[in-house]
PDB file with SEQRES, HELIX, SHEET and CRYST1 records, atoms N, CA, C and O in Angstrom:
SEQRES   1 A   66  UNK UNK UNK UNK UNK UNK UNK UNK UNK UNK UNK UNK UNK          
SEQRES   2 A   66  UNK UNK UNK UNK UNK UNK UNK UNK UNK UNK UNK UNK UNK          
SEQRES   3 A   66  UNK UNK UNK UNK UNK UNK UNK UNK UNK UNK UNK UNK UNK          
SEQRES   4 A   66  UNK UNK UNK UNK UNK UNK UNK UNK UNK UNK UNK UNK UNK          
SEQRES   5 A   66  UNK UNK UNK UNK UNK UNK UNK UNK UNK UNK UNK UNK UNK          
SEQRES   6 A   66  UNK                                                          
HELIX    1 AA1 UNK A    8  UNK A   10  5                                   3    
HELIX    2 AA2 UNK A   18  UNK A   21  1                                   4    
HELIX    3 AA3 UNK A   24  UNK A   36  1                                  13    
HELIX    4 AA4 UNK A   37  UNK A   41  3                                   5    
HELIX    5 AA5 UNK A   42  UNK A   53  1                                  12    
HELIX    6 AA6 UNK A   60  UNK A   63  1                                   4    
CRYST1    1.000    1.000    1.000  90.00  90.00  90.00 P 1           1          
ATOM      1  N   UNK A   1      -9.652 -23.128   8.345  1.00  0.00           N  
ATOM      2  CA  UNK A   1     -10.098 -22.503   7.113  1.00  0.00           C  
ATOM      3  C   UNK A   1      -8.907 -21.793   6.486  1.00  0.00           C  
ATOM      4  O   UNK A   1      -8.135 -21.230   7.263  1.00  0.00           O  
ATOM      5  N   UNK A   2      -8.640 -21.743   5.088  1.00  0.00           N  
ATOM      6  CA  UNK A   2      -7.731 -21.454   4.494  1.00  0.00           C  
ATOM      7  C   UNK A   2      -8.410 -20.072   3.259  1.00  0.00           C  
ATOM      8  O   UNK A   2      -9.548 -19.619   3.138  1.00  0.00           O  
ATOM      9  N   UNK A   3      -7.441 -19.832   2.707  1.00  0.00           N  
ATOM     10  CA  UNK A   3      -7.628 -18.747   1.668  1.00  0.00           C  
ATOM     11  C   UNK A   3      -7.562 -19.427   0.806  1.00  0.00           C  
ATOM     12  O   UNK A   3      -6.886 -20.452   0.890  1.00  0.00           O  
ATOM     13  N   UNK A   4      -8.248 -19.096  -0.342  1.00  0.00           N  
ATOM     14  CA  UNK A   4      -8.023 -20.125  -2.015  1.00  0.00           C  
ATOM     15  C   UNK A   4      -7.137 -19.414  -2.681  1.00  0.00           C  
ATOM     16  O   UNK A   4      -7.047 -18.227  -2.993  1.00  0.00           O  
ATOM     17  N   UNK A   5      -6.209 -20.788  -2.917  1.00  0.00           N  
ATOM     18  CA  UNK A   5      -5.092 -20.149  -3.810  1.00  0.00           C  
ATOM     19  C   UNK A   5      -5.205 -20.962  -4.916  1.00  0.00           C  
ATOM     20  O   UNK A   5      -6.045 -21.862  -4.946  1.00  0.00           O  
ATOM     21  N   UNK A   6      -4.194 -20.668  -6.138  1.00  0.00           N  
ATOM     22  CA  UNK A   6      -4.426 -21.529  -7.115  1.00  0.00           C  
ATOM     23  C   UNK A   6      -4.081 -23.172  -7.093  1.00  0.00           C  
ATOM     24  O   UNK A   6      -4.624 -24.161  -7.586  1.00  0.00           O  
ATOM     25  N   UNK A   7      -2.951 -22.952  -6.305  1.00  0.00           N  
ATOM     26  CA  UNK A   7      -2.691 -24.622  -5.512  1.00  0.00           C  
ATOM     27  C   UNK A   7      -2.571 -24.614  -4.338  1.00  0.00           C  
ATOM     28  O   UNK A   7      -1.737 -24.132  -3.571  1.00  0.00           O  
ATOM     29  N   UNK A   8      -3.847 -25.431  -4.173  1.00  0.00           N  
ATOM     30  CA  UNK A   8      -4.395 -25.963  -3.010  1.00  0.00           C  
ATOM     31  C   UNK A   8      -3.350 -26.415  -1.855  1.00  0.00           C  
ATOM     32  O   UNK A   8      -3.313 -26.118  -0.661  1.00  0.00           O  
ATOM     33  N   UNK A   9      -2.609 -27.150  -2.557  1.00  0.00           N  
ATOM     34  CA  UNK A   9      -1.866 -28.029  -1.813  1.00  0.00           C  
ATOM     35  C   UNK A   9      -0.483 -27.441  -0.871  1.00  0.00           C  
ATOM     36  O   UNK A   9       0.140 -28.250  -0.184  1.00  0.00           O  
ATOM     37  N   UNK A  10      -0.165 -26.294  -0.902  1.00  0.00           N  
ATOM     38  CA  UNK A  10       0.466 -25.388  -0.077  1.00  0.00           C  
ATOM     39  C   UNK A  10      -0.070 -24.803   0.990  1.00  0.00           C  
ATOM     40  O   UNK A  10       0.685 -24.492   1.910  1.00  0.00           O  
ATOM     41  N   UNK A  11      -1.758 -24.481   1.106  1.00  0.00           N  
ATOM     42  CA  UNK A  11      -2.536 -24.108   1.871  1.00  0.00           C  
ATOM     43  C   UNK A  11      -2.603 -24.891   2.443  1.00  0.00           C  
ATOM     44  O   UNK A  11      -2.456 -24.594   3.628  1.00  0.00           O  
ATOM     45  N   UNK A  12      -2.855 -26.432   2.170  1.00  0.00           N  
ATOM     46  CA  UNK A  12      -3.103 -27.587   3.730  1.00  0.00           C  
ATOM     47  C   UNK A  12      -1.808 -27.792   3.896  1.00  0.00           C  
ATOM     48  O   UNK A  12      -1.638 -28.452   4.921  1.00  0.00           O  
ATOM     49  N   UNK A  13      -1.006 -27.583   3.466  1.00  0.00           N  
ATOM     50  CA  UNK A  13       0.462 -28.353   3.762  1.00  0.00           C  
ATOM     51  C   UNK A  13       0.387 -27.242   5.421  1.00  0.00           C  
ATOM     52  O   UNK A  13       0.411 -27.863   6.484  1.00  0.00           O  
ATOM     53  N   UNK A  14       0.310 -25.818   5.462  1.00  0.00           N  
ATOM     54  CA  UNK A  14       0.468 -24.559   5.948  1.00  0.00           C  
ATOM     55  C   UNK A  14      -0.206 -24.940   7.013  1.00  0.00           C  
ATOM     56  O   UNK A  14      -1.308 -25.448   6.808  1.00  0.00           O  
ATOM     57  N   UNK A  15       0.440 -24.748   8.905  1.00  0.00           N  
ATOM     58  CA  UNK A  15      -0.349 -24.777   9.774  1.00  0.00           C  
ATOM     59  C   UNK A  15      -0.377 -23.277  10.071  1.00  0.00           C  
ATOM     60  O   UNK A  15       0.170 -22.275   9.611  1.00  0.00           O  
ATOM     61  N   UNK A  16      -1.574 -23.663  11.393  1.00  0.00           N  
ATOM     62  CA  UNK A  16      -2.139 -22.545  11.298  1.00  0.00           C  
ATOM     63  C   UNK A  16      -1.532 -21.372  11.898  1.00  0.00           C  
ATOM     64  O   UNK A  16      -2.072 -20.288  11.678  1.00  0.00           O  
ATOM     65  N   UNK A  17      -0.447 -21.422  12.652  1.00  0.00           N  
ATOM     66  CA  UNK A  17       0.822 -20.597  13.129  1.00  0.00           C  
ATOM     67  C   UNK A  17       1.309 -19.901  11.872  1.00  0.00           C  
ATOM     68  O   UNK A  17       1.479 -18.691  11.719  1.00  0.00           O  
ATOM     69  N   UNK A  18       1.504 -20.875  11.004  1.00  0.00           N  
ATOM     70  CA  UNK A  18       2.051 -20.444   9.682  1.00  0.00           C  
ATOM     71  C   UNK A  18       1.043 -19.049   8.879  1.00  0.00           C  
ATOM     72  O   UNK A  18       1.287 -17.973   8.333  1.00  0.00           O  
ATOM     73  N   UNK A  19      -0.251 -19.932   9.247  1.00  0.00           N  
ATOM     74  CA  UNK A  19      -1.048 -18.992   8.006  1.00  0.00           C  
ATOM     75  C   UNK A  19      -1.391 -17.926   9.212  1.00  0.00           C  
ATOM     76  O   UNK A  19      -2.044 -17.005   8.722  1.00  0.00           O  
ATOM     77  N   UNK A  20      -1.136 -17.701  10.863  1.00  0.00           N  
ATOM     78  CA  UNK A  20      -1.582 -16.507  11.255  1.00  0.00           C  
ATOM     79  C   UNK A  20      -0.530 -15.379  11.078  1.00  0.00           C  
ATOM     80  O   UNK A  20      -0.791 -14.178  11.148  1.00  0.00           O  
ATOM     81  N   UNK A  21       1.080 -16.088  10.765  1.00  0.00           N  
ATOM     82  CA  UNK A  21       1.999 -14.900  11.224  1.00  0.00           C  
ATOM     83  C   UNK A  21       2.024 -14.793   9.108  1.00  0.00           C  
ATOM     84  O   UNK A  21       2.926 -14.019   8.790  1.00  0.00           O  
ATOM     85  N   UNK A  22       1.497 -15.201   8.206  1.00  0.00           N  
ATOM     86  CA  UNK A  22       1.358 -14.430   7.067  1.00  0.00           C  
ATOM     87  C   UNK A  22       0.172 -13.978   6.746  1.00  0.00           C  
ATOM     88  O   UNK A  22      -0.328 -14.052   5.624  1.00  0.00           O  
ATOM     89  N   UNK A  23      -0.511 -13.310   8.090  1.00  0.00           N  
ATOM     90  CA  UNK A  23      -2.304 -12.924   7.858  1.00  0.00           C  
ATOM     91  C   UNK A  23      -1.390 -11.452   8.504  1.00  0.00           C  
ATOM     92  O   UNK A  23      -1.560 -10.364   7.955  1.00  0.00           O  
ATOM     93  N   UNK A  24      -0.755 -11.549   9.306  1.00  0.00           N  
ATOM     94  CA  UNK A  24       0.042 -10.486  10.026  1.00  0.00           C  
ATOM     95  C   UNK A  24       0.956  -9.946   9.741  1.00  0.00           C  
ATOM     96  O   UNK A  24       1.468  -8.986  10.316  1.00  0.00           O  
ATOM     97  N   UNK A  25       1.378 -10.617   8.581  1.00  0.00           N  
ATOM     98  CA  UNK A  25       2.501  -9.827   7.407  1.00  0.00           C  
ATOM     99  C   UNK A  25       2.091  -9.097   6.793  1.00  0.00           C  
ATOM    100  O   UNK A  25       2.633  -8.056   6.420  1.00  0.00           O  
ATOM    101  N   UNK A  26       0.214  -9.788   6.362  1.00  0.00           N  
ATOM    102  CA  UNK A  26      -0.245  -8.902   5.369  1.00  0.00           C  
ATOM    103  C   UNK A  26      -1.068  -7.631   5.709  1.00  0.00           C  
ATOM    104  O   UNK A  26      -1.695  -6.858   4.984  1.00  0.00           O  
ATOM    105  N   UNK A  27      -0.870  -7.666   6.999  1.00  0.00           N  
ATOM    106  CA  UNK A  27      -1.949  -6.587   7.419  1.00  0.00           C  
ATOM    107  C   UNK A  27      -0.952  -5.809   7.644  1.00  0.00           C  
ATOM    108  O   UNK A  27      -1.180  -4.711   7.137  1.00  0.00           O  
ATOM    109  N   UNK A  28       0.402  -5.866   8.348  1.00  0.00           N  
ATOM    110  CA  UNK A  28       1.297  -4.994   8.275  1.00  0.00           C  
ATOM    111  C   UNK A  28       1.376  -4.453   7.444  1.00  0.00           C  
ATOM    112  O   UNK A  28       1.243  -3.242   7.620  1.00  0.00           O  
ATOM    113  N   UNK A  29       1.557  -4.785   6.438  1.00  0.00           N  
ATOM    114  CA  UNK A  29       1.734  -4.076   4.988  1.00  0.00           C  
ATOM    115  C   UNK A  29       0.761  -3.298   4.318  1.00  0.00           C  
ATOM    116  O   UNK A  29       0.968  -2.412   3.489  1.00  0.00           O  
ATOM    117  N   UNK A  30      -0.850  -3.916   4.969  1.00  0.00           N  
ATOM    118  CA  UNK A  30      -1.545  -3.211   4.412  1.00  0.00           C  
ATOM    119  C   UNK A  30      -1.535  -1.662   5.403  1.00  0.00           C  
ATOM    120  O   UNK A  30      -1.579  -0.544   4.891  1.00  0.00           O  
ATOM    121  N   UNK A  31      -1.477  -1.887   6.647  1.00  0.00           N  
ATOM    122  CA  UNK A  31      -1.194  -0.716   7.490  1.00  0.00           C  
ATOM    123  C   UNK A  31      -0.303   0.532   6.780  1.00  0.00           C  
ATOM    124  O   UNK A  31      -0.759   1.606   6.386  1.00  0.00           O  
ATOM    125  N   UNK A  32       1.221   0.039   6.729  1.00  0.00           N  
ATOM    126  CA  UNK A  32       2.389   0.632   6.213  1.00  0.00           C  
ATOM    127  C   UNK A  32       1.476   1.594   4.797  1.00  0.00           C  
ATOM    128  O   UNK A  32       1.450   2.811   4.611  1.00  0.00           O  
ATOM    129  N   UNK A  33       0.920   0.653   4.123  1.00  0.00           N  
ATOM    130  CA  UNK A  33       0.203   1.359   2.657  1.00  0.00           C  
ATOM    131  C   UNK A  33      -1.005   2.258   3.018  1.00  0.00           C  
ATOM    132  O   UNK A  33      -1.538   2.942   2.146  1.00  0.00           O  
ATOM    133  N   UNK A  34      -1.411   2.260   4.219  1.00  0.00           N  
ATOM    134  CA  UNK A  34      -2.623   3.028   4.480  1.00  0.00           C  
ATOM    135  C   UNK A  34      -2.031   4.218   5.228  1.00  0.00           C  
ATOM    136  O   UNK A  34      -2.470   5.368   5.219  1.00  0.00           O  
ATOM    137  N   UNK A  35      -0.845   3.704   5.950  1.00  0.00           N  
ATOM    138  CA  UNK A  35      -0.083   4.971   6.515  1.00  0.00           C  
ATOM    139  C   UNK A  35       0.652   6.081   5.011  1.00  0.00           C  
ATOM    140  O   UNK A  35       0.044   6.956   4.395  1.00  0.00           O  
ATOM    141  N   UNK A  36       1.895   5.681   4.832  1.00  0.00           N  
ATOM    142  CA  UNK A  36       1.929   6.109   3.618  1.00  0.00           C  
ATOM    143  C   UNK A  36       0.722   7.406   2.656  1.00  0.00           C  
ATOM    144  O   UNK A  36       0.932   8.562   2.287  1.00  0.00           O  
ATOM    145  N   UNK A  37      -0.288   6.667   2.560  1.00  0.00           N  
ATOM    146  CA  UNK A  37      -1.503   7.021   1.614  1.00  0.00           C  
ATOM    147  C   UNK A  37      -1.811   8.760   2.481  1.00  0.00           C  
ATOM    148  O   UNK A  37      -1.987   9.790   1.831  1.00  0.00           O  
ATOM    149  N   UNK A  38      -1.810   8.704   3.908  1.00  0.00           N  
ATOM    150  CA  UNK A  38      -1.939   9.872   4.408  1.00  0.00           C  
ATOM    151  C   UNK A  38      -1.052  10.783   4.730  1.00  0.00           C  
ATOM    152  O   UNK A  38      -1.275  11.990   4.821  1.00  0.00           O  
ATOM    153  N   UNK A  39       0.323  10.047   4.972  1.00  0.00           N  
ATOM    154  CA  UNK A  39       1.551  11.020   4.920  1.00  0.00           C  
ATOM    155  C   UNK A  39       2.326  11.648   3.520  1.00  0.00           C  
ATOM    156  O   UNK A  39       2.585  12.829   3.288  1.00  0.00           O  
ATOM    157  N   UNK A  40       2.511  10.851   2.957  1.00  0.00           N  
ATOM    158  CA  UNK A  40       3.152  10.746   1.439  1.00  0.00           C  
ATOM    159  C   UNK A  40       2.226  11.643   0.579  1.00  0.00           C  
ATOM    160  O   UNK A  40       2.501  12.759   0.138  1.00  0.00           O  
ATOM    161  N   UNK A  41       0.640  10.676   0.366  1.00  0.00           N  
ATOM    162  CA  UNK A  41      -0.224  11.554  -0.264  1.00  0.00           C  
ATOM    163  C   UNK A  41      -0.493  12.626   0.320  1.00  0.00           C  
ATOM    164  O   UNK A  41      -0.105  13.533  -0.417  1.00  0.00           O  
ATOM    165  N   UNK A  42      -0.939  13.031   1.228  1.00  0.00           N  
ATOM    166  CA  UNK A  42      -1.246  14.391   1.719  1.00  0.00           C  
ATOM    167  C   UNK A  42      -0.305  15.420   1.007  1.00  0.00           C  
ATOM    168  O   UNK A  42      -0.553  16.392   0.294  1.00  0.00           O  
ATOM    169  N   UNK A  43       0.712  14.932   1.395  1.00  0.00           N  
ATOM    170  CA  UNK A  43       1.883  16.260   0.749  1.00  0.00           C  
ATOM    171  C   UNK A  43       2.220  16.100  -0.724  1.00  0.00           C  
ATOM    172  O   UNK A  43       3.041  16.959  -1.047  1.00  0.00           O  
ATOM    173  N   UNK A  44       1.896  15.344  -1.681  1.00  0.00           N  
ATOM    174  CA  UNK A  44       1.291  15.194  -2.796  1.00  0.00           C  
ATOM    175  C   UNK A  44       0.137  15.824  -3.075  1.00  0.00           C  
ATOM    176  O   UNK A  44       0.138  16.583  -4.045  1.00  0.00           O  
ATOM    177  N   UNK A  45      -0.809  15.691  -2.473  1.00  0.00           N  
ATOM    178  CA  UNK A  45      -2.336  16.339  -3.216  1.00  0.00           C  
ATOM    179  C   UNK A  45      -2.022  17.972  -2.485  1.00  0.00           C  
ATOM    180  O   UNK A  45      -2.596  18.876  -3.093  1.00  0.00           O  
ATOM    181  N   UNK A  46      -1.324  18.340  -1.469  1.00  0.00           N  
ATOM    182  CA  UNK A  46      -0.769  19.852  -1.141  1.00  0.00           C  
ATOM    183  C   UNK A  46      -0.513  20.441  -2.461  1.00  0.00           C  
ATOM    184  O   UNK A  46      -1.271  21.230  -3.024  1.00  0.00           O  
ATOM    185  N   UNK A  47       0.859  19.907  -3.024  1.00  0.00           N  
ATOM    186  CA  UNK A  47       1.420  20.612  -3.876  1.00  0.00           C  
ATOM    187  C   UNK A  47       0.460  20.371  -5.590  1.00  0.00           C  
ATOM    188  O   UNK A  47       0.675  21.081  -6.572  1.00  0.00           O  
ATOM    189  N   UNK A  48      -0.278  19.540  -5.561  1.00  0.00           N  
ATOM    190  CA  UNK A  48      -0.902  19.372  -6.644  1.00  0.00           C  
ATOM    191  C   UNK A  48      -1.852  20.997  -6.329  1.00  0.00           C  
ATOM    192  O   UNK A  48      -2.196  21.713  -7.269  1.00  0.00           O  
ATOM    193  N   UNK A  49      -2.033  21.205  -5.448  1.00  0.00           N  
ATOM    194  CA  UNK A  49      -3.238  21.848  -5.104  1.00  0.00           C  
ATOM    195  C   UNK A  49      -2.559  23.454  -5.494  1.00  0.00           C  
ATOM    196  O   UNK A  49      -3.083  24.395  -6.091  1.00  0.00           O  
ATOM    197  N   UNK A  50      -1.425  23.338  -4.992  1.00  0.00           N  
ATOM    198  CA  UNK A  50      -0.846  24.255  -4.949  1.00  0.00           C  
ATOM    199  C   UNK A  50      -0.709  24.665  -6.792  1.00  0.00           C  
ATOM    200  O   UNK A  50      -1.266  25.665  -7.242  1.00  0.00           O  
ATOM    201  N   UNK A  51      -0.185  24.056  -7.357  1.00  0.00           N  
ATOM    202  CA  UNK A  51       0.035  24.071  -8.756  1.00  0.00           C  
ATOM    203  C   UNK A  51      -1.025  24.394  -9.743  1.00  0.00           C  
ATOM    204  O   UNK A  51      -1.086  25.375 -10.484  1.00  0.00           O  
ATOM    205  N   UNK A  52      -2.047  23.162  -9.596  1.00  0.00           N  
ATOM    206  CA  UNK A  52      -3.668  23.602 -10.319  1.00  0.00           C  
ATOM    207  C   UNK A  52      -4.187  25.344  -9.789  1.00  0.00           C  
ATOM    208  O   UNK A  52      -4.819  26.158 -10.463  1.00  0.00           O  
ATOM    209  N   UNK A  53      -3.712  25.485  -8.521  1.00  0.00           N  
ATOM    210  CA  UNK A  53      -4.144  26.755  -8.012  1.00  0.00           C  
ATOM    211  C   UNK A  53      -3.598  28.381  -9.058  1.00  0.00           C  
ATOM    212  O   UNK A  53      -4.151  29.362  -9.554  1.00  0.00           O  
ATOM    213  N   UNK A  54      -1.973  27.715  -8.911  1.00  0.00           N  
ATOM    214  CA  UNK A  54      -1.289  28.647 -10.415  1.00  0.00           C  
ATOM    215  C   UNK A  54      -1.490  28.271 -11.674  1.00  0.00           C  
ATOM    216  O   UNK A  54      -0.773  28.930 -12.426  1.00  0.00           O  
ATOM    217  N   UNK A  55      -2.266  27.370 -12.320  1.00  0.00           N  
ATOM    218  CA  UNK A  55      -2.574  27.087 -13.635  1.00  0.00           C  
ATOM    219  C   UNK A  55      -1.439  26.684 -13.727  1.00  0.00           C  
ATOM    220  O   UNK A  55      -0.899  27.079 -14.760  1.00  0.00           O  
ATOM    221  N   UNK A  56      -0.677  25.920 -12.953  1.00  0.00           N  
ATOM    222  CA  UNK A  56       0.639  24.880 -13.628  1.00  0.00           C  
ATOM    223  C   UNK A  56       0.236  23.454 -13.919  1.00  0.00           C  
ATOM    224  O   UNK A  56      -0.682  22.882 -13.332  1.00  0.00           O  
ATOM    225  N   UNK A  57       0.813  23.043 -14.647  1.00  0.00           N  
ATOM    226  CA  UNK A  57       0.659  21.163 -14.656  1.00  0.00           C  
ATOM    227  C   UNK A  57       1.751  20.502 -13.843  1.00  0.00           C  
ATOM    228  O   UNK A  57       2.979  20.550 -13.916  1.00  0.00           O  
ATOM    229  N   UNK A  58       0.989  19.933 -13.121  1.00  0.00           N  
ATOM    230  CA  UNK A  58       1.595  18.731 -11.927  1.00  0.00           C  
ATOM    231  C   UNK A  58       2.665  18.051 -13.152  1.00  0.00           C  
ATOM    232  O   UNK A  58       2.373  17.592 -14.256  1.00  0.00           O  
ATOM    233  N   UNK A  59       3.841  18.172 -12.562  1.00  0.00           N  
ATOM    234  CA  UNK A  59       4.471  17.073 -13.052  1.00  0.00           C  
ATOM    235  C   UNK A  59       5.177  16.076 -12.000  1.00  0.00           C  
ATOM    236  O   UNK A  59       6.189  16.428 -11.395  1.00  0.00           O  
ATOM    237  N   UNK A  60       4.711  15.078 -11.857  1.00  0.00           N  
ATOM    238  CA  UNK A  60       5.077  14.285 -10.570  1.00  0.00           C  
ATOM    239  C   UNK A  60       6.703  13.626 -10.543  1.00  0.00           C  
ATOM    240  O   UNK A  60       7.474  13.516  -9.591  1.00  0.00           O  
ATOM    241  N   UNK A  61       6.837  13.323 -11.685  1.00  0.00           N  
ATOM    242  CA  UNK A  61       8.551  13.299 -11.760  1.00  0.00           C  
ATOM    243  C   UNK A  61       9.150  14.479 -10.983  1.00  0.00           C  
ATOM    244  O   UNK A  61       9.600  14.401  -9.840  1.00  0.00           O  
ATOM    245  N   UNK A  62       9.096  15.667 -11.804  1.00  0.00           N  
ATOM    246  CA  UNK A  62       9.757  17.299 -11.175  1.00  0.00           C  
ATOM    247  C   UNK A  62       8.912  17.319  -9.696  1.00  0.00           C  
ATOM    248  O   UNK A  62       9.335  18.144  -8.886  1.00  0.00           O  
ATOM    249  N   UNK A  63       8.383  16.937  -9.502  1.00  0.00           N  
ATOM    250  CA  UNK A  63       7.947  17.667  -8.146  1.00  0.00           C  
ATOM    251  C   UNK A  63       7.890  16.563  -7.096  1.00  0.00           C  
ATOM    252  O   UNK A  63       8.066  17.081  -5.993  1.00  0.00           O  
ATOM    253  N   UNK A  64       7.748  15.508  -7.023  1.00  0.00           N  
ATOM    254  CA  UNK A  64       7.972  14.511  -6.024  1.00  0.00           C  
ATOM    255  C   UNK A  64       9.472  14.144  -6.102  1.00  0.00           C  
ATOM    256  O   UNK A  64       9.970  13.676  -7.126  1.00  0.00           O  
ATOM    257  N   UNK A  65      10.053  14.342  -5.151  1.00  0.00           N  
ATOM    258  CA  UNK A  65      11.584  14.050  -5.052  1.00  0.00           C  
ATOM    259  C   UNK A  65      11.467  12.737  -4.021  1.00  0.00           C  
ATOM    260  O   UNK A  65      11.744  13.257  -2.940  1.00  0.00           O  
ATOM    261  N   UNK A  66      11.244  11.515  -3.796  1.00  0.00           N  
ATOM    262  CA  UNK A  66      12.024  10.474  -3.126  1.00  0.00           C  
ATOM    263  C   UNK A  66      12.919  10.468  -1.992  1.00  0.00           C  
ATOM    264  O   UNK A  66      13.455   9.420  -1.634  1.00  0.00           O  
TER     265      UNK A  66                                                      
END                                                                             
């Protein structure tokens, strides 16, 4: 069983080794983005919290540094 893509014909070409280690790429990634979401965001919605708390406006440029 395959995923529908817009052409078909890459999906049967694809064995199934193929389509398990890019089912496992994608879950990695979705992991990495779910990790992220609680480390990254957390300390994002902190300082938002922190700010709305002083009647400041979040500015996410100025205040998220990279």
């Amino acid at each position: 069983m395959s995923l529908r893509t817009i052409d078909d014909q890459f999906s049967k070409e694809t064995s199934f080794w193929r389509q398990l280690l890019r089912d496992f790429r994608l879950l990695k990634r979705i992991g990495r983005m779910i990790i992220a979401y609680f480390t990254e965001g957390r300390r994002i919605r902190r300082l938002y919290r922190q700010k709305q708390a002083q009647g400041e406006i979040f500015w996410v440029d100025e205040e998220v540094k990279s």
